[in-house]
N, C-alpha and C positions, 0 to 999 in steps of 0.2 A: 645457100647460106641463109637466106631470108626465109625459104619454109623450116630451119632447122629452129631458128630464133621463134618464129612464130610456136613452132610445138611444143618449145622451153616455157614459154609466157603461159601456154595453153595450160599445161602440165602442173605450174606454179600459180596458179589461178585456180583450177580445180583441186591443189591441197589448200588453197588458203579458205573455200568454201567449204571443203569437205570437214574441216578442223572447227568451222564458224558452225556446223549443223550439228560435230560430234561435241563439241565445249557448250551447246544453245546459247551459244552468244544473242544478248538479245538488244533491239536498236538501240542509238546511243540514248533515243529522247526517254525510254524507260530506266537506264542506267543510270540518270541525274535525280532522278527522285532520290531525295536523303529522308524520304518520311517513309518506309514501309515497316514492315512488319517484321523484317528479317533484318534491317540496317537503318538505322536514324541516326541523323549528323550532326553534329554543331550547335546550333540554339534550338534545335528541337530534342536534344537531348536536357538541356536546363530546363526544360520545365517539368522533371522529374525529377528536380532537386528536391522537393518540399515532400514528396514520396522518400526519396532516401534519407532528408537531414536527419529527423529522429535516430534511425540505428548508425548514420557515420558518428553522429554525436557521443551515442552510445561507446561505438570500437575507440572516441579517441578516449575517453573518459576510462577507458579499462583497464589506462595506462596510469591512474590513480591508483594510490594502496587500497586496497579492501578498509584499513582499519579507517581510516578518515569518511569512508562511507557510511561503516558501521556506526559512529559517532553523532552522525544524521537521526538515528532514529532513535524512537523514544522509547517508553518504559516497554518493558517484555519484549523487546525488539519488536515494537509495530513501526512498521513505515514513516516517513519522514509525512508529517501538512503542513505543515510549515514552507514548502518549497526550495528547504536548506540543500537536500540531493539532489535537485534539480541547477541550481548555481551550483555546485559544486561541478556537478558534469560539463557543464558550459562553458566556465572560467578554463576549462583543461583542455578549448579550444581554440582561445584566444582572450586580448585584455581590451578589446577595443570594444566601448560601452555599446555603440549599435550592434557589437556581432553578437555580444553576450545574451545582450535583451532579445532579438530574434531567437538564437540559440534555447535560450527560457522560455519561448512562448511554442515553441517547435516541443519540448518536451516536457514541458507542463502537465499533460495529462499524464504522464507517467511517474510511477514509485522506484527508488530502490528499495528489496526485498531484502537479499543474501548475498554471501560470496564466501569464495575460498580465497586462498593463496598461500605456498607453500607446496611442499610433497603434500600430497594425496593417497594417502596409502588405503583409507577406506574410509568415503563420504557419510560421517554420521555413524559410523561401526556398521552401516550397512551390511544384512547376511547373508544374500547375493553376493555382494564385491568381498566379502570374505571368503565365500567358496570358488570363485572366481582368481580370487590374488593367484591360487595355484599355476595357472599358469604363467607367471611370471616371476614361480620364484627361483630362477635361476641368473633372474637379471637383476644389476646391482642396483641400487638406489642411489638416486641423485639429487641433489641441493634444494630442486625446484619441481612444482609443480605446474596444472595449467591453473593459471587464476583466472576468476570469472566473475564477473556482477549480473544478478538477476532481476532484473528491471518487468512493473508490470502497468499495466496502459489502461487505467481507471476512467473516472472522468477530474475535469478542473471546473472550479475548484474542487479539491480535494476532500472528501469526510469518510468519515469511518463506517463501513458494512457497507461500503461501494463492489461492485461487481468490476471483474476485470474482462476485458472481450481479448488482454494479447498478455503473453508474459515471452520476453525474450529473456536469451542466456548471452549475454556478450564476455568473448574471449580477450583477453590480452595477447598481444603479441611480442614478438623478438626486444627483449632488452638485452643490456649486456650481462647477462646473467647467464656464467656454462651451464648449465642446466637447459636453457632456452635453444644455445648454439646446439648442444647435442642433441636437440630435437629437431632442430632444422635439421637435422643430416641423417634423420634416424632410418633412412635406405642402408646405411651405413652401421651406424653404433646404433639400430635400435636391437641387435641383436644380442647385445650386451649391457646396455642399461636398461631401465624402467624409466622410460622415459613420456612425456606426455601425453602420447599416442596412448601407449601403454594403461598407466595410470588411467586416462579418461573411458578406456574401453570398461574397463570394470566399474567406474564407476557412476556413469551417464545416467540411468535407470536410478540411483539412487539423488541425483540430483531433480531429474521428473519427478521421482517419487514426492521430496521434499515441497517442488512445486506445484502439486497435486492436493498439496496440503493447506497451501495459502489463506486463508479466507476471503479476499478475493477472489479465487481461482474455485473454490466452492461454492459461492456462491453465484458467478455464471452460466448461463444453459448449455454456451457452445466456444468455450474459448478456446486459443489457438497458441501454438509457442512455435515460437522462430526463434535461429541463432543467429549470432553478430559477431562479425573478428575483422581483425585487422593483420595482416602480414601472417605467421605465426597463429596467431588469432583467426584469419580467414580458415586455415588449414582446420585446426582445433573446431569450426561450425560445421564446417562441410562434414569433419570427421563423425560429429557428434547425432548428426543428422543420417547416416547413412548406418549408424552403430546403435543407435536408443532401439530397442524392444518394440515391432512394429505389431504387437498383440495389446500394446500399454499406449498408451497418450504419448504422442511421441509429434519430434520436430517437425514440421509440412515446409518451412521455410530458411533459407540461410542466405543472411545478406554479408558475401564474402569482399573485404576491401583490397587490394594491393594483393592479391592472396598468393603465399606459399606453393611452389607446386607439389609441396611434399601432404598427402592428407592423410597417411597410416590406413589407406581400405587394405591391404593385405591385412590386415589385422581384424579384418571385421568376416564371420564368417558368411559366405557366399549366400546362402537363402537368406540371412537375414538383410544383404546388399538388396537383392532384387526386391525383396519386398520394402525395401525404404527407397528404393528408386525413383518414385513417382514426388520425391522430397524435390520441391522447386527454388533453387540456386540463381543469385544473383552475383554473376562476379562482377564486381565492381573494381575498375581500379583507372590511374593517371597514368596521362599518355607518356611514356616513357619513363615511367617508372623500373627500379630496379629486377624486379619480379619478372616482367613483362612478358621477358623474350624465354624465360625458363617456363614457361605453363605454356600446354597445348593452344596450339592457334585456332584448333576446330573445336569446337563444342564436344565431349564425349556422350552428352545425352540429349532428347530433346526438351530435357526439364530443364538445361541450363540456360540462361539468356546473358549473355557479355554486354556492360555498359563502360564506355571510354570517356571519360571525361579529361578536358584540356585547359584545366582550371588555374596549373601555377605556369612561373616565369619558367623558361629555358635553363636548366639543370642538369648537373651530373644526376645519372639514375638513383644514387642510394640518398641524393639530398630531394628530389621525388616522391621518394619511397615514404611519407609524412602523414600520417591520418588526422593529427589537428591541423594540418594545413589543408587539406582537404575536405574536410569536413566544415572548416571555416569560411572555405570558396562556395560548398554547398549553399549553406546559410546563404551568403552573398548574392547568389545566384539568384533567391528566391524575390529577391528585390532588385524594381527599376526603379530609379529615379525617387525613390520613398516609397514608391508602392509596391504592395505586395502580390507576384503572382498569382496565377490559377494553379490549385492542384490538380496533380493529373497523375494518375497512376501507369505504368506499362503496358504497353497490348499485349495479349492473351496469348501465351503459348499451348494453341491449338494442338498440339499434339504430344501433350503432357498431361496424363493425367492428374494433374495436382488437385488435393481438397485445400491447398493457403486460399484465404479469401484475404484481397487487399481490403482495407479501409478506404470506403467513398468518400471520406472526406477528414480532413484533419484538424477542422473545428469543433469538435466535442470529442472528448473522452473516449467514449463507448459506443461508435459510430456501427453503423451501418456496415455488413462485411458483402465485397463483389466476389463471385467465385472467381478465382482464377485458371480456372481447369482448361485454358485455350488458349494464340496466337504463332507462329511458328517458332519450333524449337530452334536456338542456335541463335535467338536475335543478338546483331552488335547495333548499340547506341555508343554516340559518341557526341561528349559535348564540347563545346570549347568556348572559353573565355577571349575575347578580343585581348590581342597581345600590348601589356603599356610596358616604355620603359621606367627602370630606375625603378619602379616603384619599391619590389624588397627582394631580401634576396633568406633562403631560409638553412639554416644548420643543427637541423637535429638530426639526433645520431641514426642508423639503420633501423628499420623496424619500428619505430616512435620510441626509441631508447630514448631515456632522459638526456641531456644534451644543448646544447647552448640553440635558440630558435631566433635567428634575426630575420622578426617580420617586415617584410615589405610588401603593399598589395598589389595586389593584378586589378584588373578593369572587368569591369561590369560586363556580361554579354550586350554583344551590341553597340557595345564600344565605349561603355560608361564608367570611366576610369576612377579607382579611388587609388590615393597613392599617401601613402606616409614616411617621415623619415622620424629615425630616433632620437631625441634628445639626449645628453647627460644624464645618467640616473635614469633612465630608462623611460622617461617621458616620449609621450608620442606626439609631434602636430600635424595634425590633417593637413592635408593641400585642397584636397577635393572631398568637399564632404559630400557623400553619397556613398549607400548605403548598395 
């Protein structure tokens, strides 16, 4: 009995080694590093707040009407200097004066340009997306289009015959609007409506085109345009980035929040997929968010890089699912104690060819571009907020739908708690001021 036991142990021993050499399990002391290249954890993930807060600002700001934008700018439609569409985008993150003023100083350098909103049926009468519509005219027309604000990254202050080094396209996401639902499902009904996906395939090129046009963007040696969304929104950048004409100035970057797993590539034809391929994707999104568990867990390319932030309180997923509350932890994040972090951009996804060049730094306008053509594909970052109680608790609707928002705050990383309660009439009093 005792040699049988022993050649059970023996037996069971050599699968648990044989499994440890075919899995490369590797020792525990290399497992605990939360800083590489392929996986960063917790507070090494906030200090890549100051890298994301411009475009989260952006995706929650998207969820503004176009016309109140448009209202920004001045005669002939030039750009706001004034700084009026800069608070505007800000205020759409929150009402708390320290997050607003960071929020301003984070997207200061940057313009609104344009926007749609509405059906889409052809950007500008565009002759492209008119020869184009054809294939879509068997699908019916719906309520809604994608809306979108085009934002471009000059310098501060602001003057006129400035050159621009960035122009994003940030998308709106999920309201309650059937137009938006039937987009979400368009695996579903996009075979019968014209629906965003749709709409945006014919028309992407004629919105480059437009911002091709800019005088900013002419005036530049080498600028660059990335797209920005949020839920919905996410979906619509990814889509737009893998669909734009890789013969024409076309998207290099897409900073996707809370994203959609729905992004319409069957709709995009196959050579033009590979050749926009090398398009470098940031999914961004909160840890338990609604979305979460419906998008792929493994990276589909090595251009993607997954970033987890654990910035709001413990939550039903679709009261997670929040881009001004996320974008307003960003901010947060970027400050300890009054002061304000180091920027630090992502490590390089080594086996991506990407031409985005990030921004060395976020103190001037028209900064310095780093190539990003490197670090391993697939990175997951993941940050987290130190957990406080009581602080707030938040209720906007799915998708950044318009919707009742009761803020209460989270804690500082590192355990630097700001917490508020609401007054009568909507007044807020600090408990802890800190920023």
């Amino acid at each position: 009995m005792r040699h049988v036991l022993i050649a059970a142990v023996r037996r069971r021993l050599f699968a648990v080694i044989f499994l440890a050499v075919a899995l490369n399990v590797q020792p525990v002391s290399a497992q605990l590093s939360g800083d590489t290249a392929e996986y960063v954890t917790a507070n090494y993930a906030t200090r890549l707040a100051r890298y994301y807060a411009p475009y989260a600002i952006q995706a929650a700001a998207a969820y503004t009407d176009v016309a109140s934008f448009d209202a920004t700018r001045g005669p002939s439609q030039q750009p706001s200097f004034d700084g009026s569409d800069v608070r505007l985008a800000a205020a759409s993150i929150s009402n708390e004066p320290e997050i607003v003023n960071a929020a301003t100083k984070y997207l200061q350098s940057w313009q609104y340009q344009f926007g749609s909103e509405g059906y889409l049926t052809c950007f500008e009468t565009d002759p492209d997306c008119l020869k184009a519509i054809k294939k879509d005219r068997f699908t019916l027309p719906i309520s809604g289009g994608p809306t979108f604000h085009v934002w471009a990254r000059t310098r501060f202050p602001q003057r006129a015959g400035a050159a621009c080094s960035e122009v994003s396209i940030a998308f709106r996401g999920s309201t309650l609007s059937t137009a938006d639902w039937l987009t979400s499902f368009d695996p579903v009904t996009g075979y019968v409506v014209d629906d965003h996906y749709r709409q945006l395939r014919r028309n992407i090129d004629a919105i480059i085109k437009k911002i091709t046009t800019l005088d900013c963007y002419r005036r530049a040696k080498n600028p660059q345009i990335v797209s920005v969304g949020h839920s919905l929104g996410a979906g619509l950048a990814q889509f737009s980035a893998l669909a734009n004409n890789p013969a024409r100035p076309r998207i290099v970057k897409v900073f996707a929040f809370d994203s959609s797993p729905v992004t319409g590539a069957s709709y995009i034809d196959k050579r033009v997929q590979i050749q926009n391929a090398d398009a470098e994707i940031d999914q961004v999104y909160q840890s338990g968010e609604a979305l979460q568990r419906l998008r792929p867990s493994i990276p589909s390319s090595p251009c993607v890089r997954t970033v987890v932030f654990d910035a709001l309180l413990p939550a039903p997923g679709t009261t997670l699912h929040n881009m001004p509350a996320l974008a307003r932890e960003m901010v947060r994040m970027t400050y300890e104690d009054g002061v304000q972090q180091p920027y630090k951009v992502p490590r390089q996804l080594t086996k991506c060819p990407s031409q985005y060049r990030a921004p060395a730094t976020d103190q001037d306008g028209n900064p310095v571009l780093v190539s990003s053509s490197g670090a391993s594909g697939g990175t997951l970052v993941e940050a987290n907020s130190t957990r406080a109680r009581g602080g707030y608790a938040m209720a906007q609707g799915f998708g950044g739908a318009s919707g009742a928002l009761r803020d209460a705050s989270r804690s500082m990383p590192r355990g630097k708690a700001l917490t508020h309660a609401r007054r009568p009439g909507g007044a807020t009093a600090k408990r802890v001021a800190r920023l």
